[in-house]
C-alpha positions as a printed NumPy array, in Angstrom:
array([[  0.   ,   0.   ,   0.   ],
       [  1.526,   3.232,  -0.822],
       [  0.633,   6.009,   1.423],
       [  2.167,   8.692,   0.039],
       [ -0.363,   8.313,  -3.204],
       [ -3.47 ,   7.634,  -0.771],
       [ -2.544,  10.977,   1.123],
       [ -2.425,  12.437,  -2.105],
       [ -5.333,  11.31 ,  -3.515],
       [ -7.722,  12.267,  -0.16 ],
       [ -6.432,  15.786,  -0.804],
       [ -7.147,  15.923,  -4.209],
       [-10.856,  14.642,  -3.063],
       [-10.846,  17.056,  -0.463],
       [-10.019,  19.678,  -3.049],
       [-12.437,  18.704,  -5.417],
       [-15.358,  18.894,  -2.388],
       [-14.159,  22.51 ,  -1.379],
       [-14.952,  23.276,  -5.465],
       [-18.602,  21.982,  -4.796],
       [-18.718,  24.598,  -1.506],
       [-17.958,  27.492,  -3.603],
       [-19.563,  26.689,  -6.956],
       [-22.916,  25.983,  -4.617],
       [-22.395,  29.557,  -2.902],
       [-22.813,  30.976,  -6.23 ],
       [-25.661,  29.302,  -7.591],
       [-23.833,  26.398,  -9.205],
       [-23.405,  23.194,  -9.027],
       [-25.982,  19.764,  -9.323],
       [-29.682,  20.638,  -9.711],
       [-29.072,  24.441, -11.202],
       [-29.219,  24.148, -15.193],
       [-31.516,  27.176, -16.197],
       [-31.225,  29.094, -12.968],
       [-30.052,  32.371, -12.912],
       [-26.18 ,  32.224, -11.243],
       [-23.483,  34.259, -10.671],
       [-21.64 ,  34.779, -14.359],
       [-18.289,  36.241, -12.742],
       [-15.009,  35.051, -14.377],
       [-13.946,  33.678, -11.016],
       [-16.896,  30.809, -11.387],
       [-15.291,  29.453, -14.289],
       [-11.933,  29.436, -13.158],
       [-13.397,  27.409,  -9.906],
       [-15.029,  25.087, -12.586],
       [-11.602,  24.767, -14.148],
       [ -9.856,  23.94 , -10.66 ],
       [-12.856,  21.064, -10.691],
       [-12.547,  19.914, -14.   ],
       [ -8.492,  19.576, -13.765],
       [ -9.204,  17.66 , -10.381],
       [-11.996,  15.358, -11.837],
       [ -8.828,  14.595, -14.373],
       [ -6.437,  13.892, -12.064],
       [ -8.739,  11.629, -10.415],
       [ -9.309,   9.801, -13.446],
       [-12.999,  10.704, -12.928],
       [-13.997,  11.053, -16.793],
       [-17.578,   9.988, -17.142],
       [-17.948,  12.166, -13.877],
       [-16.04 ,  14.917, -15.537],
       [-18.206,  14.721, -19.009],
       [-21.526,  14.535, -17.518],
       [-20.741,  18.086, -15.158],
       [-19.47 ,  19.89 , -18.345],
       [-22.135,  18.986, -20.866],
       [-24.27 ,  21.352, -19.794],
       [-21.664,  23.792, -20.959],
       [-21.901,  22.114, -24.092],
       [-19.415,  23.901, -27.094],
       [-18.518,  26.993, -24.671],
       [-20.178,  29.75 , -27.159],
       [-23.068,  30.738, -25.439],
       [-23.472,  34.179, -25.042],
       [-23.185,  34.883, -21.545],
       [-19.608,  32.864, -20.771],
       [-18.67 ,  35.857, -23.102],
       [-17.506,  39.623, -21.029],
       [-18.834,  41.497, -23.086],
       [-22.386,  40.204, -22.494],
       [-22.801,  41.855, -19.754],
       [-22.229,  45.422, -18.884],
       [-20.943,  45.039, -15.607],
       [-17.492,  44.224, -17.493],
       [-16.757,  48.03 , -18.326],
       [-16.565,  46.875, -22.219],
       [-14.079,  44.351, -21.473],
       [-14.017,  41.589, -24.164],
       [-13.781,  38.009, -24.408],
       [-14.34 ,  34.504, -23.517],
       [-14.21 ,  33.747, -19.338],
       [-13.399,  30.2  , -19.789],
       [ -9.404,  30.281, -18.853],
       [ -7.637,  27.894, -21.171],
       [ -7.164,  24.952, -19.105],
       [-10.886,  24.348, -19.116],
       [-11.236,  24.535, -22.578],
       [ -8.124,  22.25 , -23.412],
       [ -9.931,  19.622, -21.007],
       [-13.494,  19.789, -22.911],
       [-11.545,  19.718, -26.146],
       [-10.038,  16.188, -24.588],
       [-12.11 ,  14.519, -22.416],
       [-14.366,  12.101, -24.925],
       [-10.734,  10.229, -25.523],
       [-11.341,   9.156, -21.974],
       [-15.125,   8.564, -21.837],
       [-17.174,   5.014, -23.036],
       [-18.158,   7.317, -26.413],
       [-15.029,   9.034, -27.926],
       [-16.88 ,  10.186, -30.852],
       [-19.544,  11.741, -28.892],
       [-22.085,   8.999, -28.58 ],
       [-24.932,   8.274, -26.175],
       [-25.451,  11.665, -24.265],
       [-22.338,  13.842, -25.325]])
């Protein structure tokens, strides 16, 4: 038994709880598709902390089913400029790392060409 990689792996699961916390604090999260929710940059980089966590937990089919409802990252309001609040700024919010995971993770799912439900 190696230790070192269980102590590793109950942080990253400890991690990936404390992104549940904070996504549900701003109205995101399991049960919210189609409720209004906070559209601040900072919620998408907390759903790019999860997403990279879900990874290194090898948690795919977990991982594809939470960012489906994002489904190709062009909707309107992931977007600055959608809403005023931004002071004109322009733009997509989803940081990289998120995006380079949703371009990925079918590879690692039971439907790599975007079967059943993807």
């Amino acid at each position: 038994m190696d230790v070192t990689r269980d102590k590793k792996k109950c942080y990253l699961e400890l991690a990936l709880w404390q992104t549940s916390e904070i996504l549900a604090k701003n109205g995101h999260g399991l049960g919210t598709v189609g409720q209004p929710k906070s559209t601040k940059a900072f919620v998408y980089k907390i759903w790019s902390v999860r997403f990279q966590l879900l990874w290194g937990l090898k948690k795919y089919t977990e991982l594809a089913d939470e960012m489906q409802p994002f489904e190709e990252l062009d909707a309107p309001d992931l977007y600055y400029q959608y809403f005023p609040e931004n002071g004109g700024r322009i733009g997509s919010m989803i940081p990289f790392a998120f995006r380079l995971i949703h371009a990925e993770i079918l590879r690692f799912t039971p439907y790599p060409t975007g079967g059943p439900g993807h």
